[in-house]
C-alpha positions as CSV (number, residue, x, y, z in Angstrom):
1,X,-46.7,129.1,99.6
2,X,-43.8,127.0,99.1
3,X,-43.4,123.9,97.0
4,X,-44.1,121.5,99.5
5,X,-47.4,123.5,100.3
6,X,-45.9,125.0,103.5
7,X,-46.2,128.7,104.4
8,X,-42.8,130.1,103.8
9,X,-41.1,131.8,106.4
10,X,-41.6,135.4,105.4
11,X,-45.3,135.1,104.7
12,X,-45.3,135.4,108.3
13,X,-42.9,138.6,108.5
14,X,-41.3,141.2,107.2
15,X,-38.5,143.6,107.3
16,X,-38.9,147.5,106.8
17,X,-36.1,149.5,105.9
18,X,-37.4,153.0,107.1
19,X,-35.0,155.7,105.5
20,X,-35.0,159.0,105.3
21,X,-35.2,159.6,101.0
22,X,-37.2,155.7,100.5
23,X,-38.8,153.2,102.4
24,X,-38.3,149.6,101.8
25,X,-40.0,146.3,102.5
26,X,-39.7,142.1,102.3
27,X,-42.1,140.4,103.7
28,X,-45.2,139.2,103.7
29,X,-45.4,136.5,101.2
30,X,-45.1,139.9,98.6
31,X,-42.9,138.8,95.6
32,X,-40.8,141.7,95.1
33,X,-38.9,144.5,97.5
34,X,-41.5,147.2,98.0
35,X,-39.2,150.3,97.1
36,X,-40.9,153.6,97.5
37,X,-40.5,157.3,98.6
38,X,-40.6,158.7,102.3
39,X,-43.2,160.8,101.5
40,X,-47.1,161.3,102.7
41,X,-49.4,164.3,102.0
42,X,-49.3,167.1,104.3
43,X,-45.7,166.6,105.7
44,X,-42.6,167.4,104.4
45,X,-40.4,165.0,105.7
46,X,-41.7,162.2,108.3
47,X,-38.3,160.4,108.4
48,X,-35.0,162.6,109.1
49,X,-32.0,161.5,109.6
50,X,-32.8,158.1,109.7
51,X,-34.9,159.2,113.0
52,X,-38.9,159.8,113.0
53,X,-39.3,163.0,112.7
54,X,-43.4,163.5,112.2
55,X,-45.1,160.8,114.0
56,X,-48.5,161.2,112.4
57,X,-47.1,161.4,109.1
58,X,-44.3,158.3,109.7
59,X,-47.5,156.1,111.2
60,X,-49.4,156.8,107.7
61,X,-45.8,156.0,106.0
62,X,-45.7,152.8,107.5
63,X,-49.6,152.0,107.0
64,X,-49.4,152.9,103.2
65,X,-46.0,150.4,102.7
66,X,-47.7,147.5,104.8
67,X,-51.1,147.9,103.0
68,X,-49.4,147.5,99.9
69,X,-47.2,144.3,100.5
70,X,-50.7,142.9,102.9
71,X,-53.0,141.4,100.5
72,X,-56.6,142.2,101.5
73,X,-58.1,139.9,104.2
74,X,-54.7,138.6,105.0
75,X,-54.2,136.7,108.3
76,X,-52.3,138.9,111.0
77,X,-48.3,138.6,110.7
78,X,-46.4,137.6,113.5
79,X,-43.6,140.1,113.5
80,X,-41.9,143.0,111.6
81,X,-38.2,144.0,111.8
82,X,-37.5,147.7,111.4
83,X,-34.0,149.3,111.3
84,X,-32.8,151.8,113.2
85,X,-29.3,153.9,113.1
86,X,-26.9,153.2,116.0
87,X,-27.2,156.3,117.2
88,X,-30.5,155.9,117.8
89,X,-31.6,156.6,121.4
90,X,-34.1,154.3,123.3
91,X,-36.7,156.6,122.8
92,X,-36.6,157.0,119.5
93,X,-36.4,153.3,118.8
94,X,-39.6,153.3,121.2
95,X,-40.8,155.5,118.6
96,X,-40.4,153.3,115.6
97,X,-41.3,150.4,117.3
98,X,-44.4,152.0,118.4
99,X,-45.4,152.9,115.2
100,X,-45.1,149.8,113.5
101,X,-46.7,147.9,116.0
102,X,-49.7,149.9,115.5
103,X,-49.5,150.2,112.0
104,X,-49.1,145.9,111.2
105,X,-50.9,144.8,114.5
106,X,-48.1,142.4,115.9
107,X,-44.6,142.6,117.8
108,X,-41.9,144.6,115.9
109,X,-38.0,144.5,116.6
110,X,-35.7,146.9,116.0
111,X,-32.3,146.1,114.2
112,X,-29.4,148.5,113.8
113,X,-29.4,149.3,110.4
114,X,-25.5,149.0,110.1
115,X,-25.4,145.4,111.1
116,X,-28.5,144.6,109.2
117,X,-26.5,146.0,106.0
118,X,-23.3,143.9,106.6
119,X,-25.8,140.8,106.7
120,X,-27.6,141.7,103.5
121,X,-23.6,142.5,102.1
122,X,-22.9,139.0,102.6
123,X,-20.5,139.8,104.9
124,X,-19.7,137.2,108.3
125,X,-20.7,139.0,110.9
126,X,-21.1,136.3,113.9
127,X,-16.9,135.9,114.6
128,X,-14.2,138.0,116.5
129,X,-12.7,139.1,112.9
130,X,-13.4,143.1,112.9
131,X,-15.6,144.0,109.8
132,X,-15.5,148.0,108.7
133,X,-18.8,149.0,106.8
134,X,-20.1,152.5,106.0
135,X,-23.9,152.8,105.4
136,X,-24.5,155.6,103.2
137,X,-28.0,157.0,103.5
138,X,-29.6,160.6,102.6
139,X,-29.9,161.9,105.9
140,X,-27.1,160.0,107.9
141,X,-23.7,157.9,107.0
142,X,-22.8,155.5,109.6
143,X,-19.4,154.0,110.0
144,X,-18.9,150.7,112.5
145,X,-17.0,148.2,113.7
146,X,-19.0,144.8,113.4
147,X,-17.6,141.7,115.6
148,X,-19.2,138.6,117.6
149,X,-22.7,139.9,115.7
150,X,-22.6,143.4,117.4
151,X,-21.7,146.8,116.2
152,X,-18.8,147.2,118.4
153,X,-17.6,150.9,117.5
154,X,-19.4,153.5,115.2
155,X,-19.0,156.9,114.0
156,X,-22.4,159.3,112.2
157,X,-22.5,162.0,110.6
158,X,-25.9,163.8,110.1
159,X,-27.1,165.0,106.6
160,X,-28.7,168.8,106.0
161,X,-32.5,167.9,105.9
162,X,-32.5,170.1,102.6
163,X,-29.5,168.7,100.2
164,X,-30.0,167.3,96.9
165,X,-29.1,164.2,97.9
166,X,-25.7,163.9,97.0
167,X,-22.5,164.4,99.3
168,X,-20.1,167.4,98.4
169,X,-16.3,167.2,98.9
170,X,-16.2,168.3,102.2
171,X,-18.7,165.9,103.5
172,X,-16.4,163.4,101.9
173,X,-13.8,164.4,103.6
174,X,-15.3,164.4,107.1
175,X,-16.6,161.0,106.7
176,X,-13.0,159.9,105.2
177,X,-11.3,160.8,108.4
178,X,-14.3,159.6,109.9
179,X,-13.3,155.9,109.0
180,X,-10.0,156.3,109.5
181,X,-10.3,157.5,113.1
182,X,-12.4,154.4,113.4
183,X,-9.9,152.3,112.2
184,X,-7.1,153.7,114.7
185,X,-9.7,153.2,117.1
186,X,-9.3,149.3,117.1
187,X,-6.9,147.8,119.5
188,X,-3.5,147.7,117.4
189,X,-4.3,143.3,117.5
190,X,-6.9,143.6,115.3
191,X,-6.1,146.2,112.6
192,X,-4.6,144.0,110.4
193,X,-7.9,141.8,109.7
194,X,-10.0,144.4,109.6
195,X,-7.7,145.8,106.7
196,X,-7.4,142.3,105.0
197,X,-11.1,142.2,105.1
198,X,-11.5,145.8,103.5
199,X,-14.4,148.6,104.0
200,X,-17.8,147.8,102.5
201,X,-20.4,150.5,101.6
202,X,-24.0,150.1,101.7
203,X,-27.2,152.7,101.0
204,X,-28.0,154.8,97.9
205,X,-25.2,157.1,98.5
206,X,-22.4,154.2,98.4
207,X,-21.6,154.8,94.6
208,X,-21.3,158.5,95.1
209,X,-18.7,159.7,92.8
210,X,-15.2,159.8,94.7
211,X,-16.2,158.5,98.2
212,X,-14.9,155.0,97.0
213,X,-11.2,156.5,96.1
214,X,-11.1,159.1,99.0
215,X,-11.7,156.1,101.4
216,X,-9.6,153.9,99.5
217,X,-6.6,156.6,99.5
218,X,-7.0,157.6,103.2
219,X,-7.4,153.7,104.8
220,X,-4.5,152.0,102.6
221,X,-7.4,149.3,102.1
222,X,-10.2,148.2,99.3
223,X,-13.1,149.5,99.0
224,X,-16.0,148.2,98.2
225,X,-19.9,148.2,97.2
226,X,-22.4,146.1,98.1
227,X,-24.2,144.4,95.4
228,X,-27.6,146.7,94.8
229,X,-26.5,148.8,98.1
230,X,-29.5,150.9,98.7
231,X,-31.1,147.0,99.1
232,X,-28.7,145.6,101.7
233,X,-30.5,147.3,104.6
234,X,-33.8,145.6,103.6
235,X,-32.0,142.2,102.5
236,X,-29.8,141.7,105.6
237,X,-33.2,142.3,107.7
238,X,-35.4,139.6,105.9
239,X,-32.3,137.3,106.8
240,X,-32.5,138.0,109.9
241,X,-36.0,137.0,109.7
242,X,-34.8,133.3,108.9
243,X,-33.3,130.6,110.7
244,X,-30.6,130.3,112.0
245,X,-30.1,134.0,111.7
246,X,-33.1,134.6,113.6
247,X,-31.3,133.4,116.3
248,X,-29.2,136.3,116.6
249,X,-31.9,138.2,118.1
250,X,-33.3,135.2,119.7
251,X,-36.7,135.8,117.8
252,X,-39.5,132.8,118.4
253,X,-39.3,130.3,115.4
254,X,-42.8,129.2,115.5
């Protein structure tokens, strides 16, 4: 409850941040970010790449993470906010939205995770200026082009389901020249505020040592971390939970 006795806007909702190495929820009047591994009993991995990859196993994920933000003999929430990568195809994001439907009983919407990141960065993301974010995860980087609200251009690279988690030079390299093809992707108009405003990283990878300087080297621009990365994902869709941001995906208000 809130001060004035009301029920606060995410008592009602939640975000999920459903990642390959963790999964990550706001919501539901719970008073912390639930933070825990991708991991059930019996399967090996139900995320990968970001993607479903077990749906059994993912639909117990997602039961476990709910349960544990849901006190017992809650009322039924009204909507849940899951994120997705870009390259996400509709069926897959029928997949997740599927399975968390089931799993909290009421409407979910899928977010690119990406543009949920740049939100929870406290970056603008609603005008023309191009914004450059990487989203660093454990089974897939993202790199996009954020403008008007939308991911406008994006790059992925996919992560061996079996590394340790942390991104060897090579890697580094791909997803340097990665950025920078991204960059001289933009039309020639809009490269200079999209260097003025700089490359932001996002996930638990973004502090990896050297990506920061590689990227920084390569682009001729800064670069910088989010504040508690592997949280913006989460953060920017619990914002997007809240008016007027909810308007962005022209989610009910009442």
């Amino acid at each position: 409850m809130t001060g004035n006795g009301r029920v606060s806007w995410l008592d009602d909702r939640a975000a999920v941040d459903l990642g390959t190495a963790r999964i990550r929820l706001i919501g539901f009047g719970h008073p912390s970010i639930v933070d825990e591994p991708s991991g059930v009993p019996g399967s090996a991995r139900p995320v990968r790449h970001g993607l479903v990859a077990d749906v059994a196993a993912c639909a117990r994920l997602v039961d476990q993470v709910l349960r544990t933000a849901l006190p017992e003999g809650a009322r039924t929430p009204g909507r849940v906010l899951v994120g997705v990568p870009v390259t996400a195809s509709p069926a897959e994001r029928a997949t997740v939205t599927g399975i968390v439907e089931r799993a909290a009983g009421c409407p979910a919407t899928v977010v690119e995770e990406p543009l949920a990141a740049a939100l929870g960065s406290g970056l603008d993301i609603t005008g023309p200026r191009p914004r450059l974010l990487m989203d660093v995860g454990a089974g897939i980087i993202e790199a996009v082009v954020i403008r008007d609200a939308a991911v406008t251009d994006a790059f992925a690279v996919q992560l061996p389901a079996d590394g340790d988690g942390s991104l060897p030079a090579h890697v580094q390299d791909r997803v340097t020249e990665m950025a920078a093809e991204l960059l001289a992707r933009l039309p020639a108009r809009l490269r200079p505020a999209a260097r003025e405003g700089g490359l932001m990283l996002t996930g638990g990878g973004a502090a990896e040592a050297g990506l920061a300087g590689r990227l920084c080297s390569r682009l001729r621009m800064t670069v910088s971390s989010a504040p508690e990365p592997a949280h913006a994902t989460v953060r920017g869709l619990a914002r997007l939970c809240l008016p007027p941001m909810a308007a962005l995906l022209a989610l009910p208000t009442a």
